[in-house]
C-alpha positions as CSV (number, residue, x, y, z in Angstrom):
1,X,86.3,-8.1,47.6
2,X,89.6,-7.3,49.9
3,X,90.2,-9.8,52.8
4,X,89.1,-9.2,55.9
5,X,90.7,-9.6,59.2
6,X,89.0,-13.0,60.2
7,X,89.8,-14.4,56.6
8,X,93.8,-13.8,57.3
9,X,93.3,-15.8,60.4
10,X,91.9,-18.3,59.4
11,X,94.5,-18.6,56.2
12,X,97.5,-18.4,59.1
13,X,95.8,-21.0,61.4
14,X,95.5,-23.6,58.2
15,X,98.2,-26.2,57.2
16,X,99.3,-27.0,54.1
17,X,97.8,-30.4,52.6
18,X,100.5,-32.5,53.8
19,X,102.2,-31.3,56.3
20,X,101.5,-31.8,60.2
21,X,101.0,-29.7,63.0
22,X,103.8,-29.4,65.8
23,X,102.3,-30.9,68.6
24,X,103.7,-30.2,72.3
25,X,104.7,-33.0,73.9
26,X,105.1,-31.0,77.1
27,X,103.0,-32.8,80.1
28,X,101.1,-31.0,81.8
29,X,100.8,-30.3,85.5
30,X,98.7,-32.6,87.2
31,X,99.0,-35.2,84.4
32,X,99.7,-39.0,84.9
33,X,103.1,-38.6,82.6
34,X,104.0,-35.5,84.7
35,X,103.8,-37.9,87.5
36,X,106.1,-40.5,85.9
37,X,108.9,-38.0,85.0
38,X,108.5,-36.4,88.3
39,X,109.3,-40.2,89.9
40,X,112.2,-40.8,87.4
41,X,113.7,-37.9,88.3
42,X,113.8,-38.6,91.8
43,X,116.0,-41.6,93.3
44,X,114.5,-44.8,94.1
45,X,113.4,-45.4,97.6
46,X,114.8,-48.6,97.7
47,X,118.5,-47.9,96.4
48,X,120.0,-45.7,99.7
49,X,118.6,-48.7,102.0
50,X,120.9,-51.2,99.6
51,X,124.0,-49.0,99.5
52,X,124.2,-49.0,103.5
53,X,123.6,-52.6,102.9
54,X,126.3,-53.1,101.3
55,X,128.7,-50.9,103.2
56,X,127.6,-53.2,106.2
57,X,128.6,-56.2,103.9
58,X,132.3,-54.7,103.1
59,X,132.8,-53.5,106.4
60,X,131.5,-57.1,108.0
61,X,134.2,-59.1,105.6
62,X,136.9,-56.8,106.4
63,X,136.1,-57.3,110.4
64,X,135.8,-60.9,110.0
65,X,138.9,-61.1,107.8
66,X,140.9,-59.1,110.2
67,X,139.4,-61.3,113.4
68,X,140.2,-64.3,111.5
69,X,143.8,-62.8,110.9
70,X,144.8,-62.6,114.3
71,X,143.1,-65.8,115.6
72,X,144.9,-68.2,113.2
73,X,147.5,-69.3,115.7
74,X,144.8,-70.4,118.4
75,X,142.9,-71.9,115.6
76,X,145.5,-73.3,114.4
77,X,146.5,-75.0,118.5
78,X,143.1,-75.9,118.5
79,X,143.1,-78.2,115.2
80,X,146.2,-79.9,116.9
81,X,144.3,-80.2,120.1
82,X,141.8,-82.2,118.3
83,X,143.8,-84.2,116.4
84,X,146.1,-85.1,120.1
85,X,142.3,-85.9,121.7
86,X,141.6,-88.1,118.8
87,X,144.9,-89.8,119.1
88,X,144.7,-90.8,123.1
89,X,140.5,-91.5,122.9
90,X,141.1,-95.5,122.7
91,X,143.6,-95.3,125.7
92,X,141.1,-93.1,127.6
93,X,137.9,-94.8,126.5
94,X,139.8,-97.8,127.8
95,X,140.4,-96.7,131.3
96,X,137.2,-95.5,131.4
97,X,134.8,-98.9,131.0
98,X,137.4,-100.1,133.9
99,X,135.6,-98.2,135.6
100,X,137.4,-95.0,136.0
101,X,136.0,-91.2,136.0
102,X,137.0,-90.1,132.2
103,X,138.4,-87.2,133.8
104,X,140.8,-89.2,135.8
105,X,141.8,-91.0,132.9
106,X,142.6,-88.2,130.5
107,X,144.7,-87.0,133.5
108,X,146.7,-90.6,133.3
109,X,147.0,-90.8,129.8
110,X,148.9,-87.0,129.8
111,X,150.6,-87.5,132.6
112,X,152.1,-90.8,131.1
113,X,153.0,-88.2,128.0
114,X,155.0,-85.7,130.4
115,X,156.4,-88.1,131.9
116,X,157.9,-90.2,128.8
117,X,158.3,-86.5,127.2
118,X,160.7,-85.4,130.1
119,X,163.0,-88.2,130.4
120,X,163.6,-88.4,127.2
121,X,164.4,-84.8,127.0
122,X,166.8,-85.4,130.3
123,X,168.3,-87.8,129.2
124,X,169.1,-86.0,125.8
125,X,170.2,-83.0,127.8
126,X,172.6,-84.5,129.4
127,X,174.1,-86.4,126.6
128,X,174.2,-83.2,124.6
129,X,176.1,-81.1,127.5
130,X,178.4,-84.4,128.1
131,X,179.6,-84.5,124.3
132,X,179.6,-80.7,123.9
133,X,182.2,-80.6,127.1
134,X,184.0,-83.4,125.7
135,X,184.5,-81.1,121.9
136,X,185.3,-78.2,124.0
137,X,188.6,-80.0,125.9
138,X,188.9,-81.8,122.9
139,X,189.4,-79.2,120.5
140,X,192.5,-78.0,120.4
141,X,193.7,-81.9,119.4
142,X,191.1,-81.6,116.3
143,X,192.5,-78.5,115.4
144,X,196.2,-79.7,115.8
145,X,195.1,-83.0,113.7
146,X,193.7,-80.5,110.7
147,X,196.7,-78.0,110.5
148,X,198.9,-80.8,110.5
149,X,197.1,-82.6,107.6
150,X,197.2,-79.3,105.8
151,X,200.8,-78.7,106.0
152,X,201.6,-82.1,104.9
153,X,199.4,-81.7,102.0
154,X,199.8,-77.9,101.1
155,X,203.4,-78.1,102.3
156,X,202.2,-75.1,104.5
157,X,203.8,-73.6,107.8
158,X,200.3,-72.8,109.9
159,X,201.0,-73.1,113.4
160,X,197.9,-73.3,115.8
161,X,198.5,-70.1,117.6
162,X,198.3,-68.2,114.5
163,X,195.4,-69.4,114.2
164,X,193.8,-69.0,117.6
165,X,194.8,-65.3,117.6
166,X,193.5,-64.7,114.0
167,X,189.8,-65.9,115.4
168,X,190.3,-64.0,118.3
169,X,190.5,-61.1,116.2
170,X,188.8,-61.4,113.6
171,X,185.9,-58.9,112.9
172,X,183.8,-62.2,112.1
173,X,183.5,-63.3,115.5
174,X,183.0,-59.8,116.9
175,X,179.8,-59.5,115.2
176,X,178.8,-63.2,115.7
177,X,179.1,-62.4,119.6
178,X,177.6,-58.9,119.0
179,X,174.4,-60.5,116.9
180,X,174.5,-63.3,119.5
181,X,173.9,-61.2,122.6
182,X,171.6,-59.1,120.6
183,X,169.5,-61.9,120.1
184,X,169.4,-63.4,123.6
185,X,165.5,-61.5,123.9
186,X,164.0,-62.6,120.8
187,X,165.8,-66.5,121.8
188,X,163.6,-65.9,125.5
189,X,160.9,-64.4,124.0
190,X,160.7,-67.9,121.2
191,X,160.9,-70.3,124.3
192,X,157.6,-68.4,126.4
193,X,155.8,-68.5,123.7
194,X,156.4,-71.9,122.7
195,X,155.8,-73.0,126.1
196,X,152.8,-71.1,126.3
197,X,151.6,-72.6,123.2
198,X,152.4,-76.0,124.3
199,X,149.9,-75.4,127.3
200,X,147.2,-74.0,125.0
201,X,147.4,-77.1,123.1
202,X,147.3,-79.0,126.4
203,X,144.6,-77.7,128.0
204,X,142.4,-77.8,124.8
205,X,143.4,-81.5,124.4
206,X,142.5,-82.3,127.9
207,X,138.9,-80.9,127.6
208,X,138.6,-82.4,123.9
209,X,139.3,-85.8,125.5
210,X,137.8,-85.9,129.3
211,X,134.4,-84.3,127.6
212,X,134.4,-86.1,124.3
213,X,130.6,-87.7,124.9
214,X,129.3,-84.4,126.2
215,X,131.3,-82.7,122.7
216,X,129.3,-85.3,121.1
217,X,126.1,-85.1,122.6
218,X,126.3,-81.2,122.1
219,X,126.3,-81.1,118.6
220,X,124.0,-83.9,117.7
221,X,121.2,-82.4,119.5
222,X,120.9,-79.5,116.8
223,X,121.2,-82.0,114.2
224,X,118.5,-84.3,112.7
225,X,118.7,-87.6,113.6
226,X,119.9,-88.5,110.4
227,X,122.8,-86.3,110.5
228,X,123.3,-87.4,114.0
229,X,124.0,-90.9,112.3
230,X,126.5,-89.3,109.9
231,X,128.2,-87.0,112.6
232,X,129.0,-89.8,114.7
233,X,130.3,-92.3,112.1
234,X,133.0,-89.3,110.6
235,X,133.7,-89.6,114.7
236,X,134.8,-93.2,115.2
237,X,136.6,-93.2,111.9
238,X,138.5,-90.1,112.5
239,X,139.7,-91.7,115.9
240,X,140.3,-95.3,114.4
241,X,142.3,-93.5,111.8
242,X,144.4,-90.9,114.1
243,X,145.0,-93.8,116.2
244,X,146.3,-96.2,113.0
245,X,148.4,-93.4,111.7
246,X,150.0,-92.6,115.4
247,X,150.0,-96.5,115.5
248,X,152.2,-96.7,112.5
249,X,154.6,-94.1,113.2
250,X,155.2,-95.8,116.4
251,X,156.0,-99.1,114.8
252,X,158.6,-97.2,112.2
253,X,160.0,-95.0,115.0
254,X,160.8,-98.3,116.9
255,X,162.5,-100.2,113.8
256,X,164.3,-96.9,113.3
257,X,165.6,-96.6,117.1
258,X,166.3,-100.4,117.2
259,X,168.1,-100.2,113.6
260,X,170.6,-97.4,114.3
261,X,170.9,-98.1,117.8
262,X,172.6,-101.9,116.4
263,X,174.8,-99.7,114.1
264,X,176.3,-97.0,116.6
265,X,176.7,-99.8,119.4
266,X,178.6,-101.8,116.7
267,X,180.9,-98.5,115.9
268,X,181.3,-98.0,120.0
269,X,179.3,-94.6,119.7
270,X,178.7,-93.5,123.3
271,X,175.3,-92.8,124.2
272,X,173.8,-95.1,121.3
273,X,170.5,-96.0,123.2
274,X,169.4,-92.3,123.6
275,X,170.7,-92.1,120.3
276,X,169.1,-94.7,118.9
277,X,165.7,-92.9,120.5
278,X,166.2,-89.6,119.1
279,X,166.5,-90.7,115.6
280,X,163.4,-93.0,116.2
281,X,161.1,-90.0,117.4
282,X,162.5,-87.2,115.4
283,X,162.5,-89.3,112.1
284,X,158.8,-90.1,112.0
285,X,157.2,-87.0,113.9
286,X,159.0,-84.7,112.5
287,X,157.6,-84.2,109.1
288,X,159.7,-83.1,106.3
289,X,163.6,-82.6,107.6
290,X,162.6,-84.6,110.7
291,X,165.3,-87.2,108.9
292,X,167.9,-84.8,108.4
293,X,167.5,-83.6,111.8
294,X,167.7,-87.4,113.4
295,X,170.6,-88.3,111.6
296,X,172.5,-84.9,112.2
297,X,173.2,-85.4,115.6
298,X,175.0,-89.0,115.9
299,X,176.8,-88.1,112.9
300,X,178.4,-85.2,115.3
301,X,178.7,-87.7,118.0
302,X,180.7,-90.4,116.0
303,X,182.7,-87.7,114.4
304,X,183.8,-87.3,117.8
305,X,185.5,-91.0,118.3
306,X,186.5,-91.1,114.7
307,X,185.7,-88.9,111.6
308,X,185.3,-91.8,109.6
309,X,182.1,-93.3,111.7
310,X,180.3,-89.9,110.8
311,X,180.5,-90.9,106.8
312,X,179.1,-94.5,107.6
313,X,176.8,-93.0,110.2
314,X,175.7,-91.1,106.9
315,X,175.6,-94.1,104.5
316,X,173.0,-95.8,106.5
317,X,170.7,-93.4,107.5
318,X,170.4,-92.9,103.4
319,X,170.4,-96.2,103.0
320,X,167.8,-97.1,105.8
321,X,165.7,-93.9,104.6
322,X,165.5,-95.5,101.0
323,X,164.4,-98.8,102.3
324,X,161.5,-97.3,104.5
325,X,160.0,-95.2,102.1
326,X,160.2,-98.2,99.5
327,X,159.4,-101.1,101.5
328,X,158.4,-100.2,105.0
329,X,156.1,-97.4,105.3
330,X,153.9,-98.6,102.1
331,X,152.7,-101.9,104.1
332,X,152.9,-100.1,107.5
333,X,150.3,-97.5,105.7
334,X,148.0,-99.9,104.0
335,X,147.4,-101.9,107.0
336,X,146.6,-98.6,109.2
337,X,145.6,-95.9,107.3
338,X,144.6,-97.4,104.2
339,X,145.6,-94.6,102.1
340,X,147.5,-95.0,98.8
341,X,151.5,-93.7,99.7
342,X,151.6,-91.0,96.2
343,X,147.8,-89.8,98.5
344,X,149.5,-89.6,101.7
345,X,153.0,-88.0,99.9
346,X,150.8,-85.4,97.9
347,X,148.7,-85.1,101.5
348,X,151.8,-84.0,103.2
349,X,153.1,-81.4,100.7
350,X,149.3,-79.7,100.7
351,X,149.3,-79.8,103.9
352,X,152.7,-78.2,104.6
353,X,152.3,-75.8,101.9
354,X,148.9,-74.9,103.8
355,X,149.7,-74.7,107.7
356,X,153.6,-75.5,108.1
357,X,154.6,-78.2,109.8
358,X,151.2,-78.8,111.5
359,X,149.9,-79.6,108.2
360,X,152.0,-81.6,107.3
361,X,151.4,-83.9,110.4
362,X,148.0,-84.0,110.7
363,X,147.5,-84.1,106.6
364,X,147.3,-88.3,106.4
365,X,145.1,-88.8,109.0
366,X,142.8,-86.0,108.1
367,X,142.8,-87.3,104.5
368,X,142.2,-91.0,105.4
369,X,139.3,-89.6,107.5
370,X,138.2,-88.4,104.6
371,X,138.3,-90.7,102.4
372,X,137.2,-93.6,104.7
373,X,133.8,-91.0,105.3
374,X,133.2,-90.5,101.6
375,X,133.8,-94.0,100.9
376,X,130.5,-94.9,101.9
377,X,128.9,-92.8,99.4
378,X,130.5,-94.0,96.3
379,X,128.7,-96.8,94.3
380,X,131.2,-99.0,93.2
381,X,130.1,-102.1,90.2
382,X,131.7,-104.7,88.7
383,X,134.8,-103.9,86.7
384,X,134.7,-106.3,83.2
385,X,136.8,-108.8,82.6
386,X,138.9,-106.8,80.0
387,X,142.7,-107.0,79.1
388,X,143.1,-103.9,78.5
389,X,142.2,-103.7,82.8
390,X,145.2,-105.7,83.6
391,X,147.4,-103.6,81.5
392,X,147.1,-105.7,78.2
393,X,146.3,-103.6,75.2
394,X,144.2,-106.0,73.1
395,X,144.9,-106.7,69.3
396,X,142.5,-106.4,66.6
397,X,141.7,-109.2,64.5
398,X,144.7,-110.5,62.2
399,X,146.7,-107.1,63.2
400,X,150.3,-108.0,63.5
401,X,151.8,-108.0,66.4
402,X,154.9,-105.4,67.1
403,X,157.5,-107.5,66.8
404,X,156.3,-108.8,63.6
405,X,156.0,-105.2,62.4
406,X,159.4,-104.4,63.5
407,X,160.9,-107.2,61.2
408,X,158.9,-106.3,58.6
409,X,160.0,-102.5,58.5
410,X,163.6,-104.4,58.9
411,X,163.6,-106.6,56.1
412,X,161.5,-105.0,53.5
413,X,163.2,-103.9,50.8
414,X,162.1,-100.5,49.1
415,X,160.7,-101.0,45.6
416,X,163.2,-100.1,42.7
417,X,163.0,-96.9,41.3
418,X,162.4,-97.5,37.4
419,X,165.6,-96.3,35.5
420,X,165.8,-93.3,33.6
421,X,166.2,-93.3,29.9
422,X,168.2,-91.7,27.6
423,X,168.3,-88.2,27.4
């Protein structure tokens, strides 16, 4: 019987025994996985929103980066301008339960400052301008004194004129001129913005101390009155502490002045009060090279009556410097600041290496703050009574001691080899 049309159909539609059908995994429209794919496709809703998000972010840091860039120098006057209100808030707090306005006795305590600050700097001035007139008319006898001492020595023929005209004319000190009255601006431009800076700090300081309560009062009254308890405590310590650290550096600044000042009156220095001042000041509230600086200018000054005064000028500021970072400013800073001195040392070189000079100045005061506050929330016990506390290292039972092992490894004769027979 042939096949029929229906018959070849039906053999074309049917699948071997073991194979499967292809199945189409195409979704179809309307479908719930059309849907899906349709979503997955698209971006998420949420994901533009979170990239201007974070563009805001970026471009917030960067502003407040920038803004915090070119506000670090009146930050910087205002972090002094604290630590200054800190340092005269006994004397004004003082005044003030006499019985006078707090404003009126900020304005006593500063104008105490200015005034101490100026005649110092007078008398100073004048001292400097004095001695500088007295090298000027007496320079041509220094300079006869050295070319004389070099042709006796070098058996040399240098006459003084030679000399003069030679610096005359030397390119050296056309340049040095040149450079010099180049810089004359930038030397101007230095001094009003130092002065400047020296009223920002002022003014800040003044406001810091005449409205200390109301400072206080302010920013306790967002604070629970827990933190209240806390904010007020850091407070007092960081003004009893500011005040023992200024304390201190008075009382080495005054064994300094009184020190030198018995030395350069003993080698008939002129001016060896002011003299005896600056080295005082500039020594102990100068961090850093404040010593070289002190002990630069009388050396000048007694090189001036006779050369050899500048080396013992020299030997006893070293000497002196030794003997009051040994022996003087340890017990000065334990009794004031109660800080360790390798704290306060490693104090000053992060805080120099930090903000300068500022840094290192406010650093002990700021870190005996610190560590006076966070005192309070250390639990301290009992230490044992070990040895090995004291610096004893204890011994174990019958263990020789080292001497005894010493002699023994001395006087114990190696065991004999045996002999070797014959071969």
């Amino acid at each position: 019987m042939a096949p029929t049309d229906n018959d070849g159909r039906i053999a074309q539609d049917a699948s071997p025994v073991g194979t499967a059908d292809p199945v189409d995994t195409t979704p179809r429209a309307g479908s719930p996985a059309a849907d899906a794919a349709t979503a997955g496709a698209r971006m998420p809703r949420w994901l533009p929103r979170a990239m201007v998000l974070a563009l805001a972010l970026v471009a917030a840091f960067q502003l407040g980066s920038w803004a915090f860039h070119q506000l670090t120098g009146l930050l910087i006057n205002i972090l002094i301008a604290f630590f200054l209100a800190l340092a005269i808030e006994p004397a004004v707090s003082w005044m003030a339960s006499r019985g006078l306005r707090r404003g009126f006795a900020t304005f006593l305590v500063f104008l105490g400052l200015v005034i101490a600050v100026a005649g110092f700097v007078t008398l100073l001035g004048s001292m400097l301008a004095g001695q500088i007139n007295k090298i000027v008319e007496d320079f041509p006898d220094y300079l006869d004194s050295v070319i004389n001492w070099v042709n006796e020595t070098f058996h040399s023929h240098v006459r003084r004129v030679d000399v003069q005209e030679g610096l005359l004319h030397s390119d050296w000190l056309r340049k040095y001129a040149q450079n010099s009255a180049a810089g004359v601006l930038d030397v101007s431009g230095q001094v009003l913005g130092g002065l400047f800076q020296l009223l920002t700090i002022t003014l800040f300081a003044f406001y810091f101390a005449a409205d200390g309560p109301r400072l206080r009062r302010t920013l306790c009254s967002v604070l629970p009155p827990a933190r209240q308890a806390e904010v007020l405590r850091a407070w007092e310590i960081a003004v009893d502490k500011t005040g023992g650290y200024l304390y201190s550096r008075g009382v080495m600044a005054l064994i300094s002045g009184i020190a030198h000042y018995i030395l350069l009156e003993a080698l008939g220095v002129p001016y060896a009060p002011v003299l005896g001042v600056w080295v005082g000041l500039v020594s102990q509230f100068i961090p850093t090279i404040g010593t070289y600086l002190a002990g630069a200018l009388p050396m000048l000054i007694a090189f001036t009556v006779n050369p050899l005064y500048a080396v013992w000028v020299l030997v006893f500021v070293v000497i002196y410097q030794q003997f009051e970072n040994y022996m003087l400013q340890p017990k000065l800073t334990s009794k004031s600041v109660d800080i360790h001195p390798a704290v306060a040392f490693g104090s000053v070189i992060a805080g120099t290496a930090l903000l300068g000079a500022v840094g290192a100045l406010i650093a002990i005061p700021a870190v005996a703050t610190l560590q006076a506050f966070l005192s309070a929330y250390v639990k301290r016990y009992d230490v044992t009574d070990d040895p090995r506390v004291h610096g004893h290292r204890r011994r174990g039972a019958g263990s020789p001691g080292l001497l005894t092992r010493i002699r023994r490894l001395i006087w114990q004769r190696p065991a004999e080899e045996p002999e070797e027979g014959p071969a």
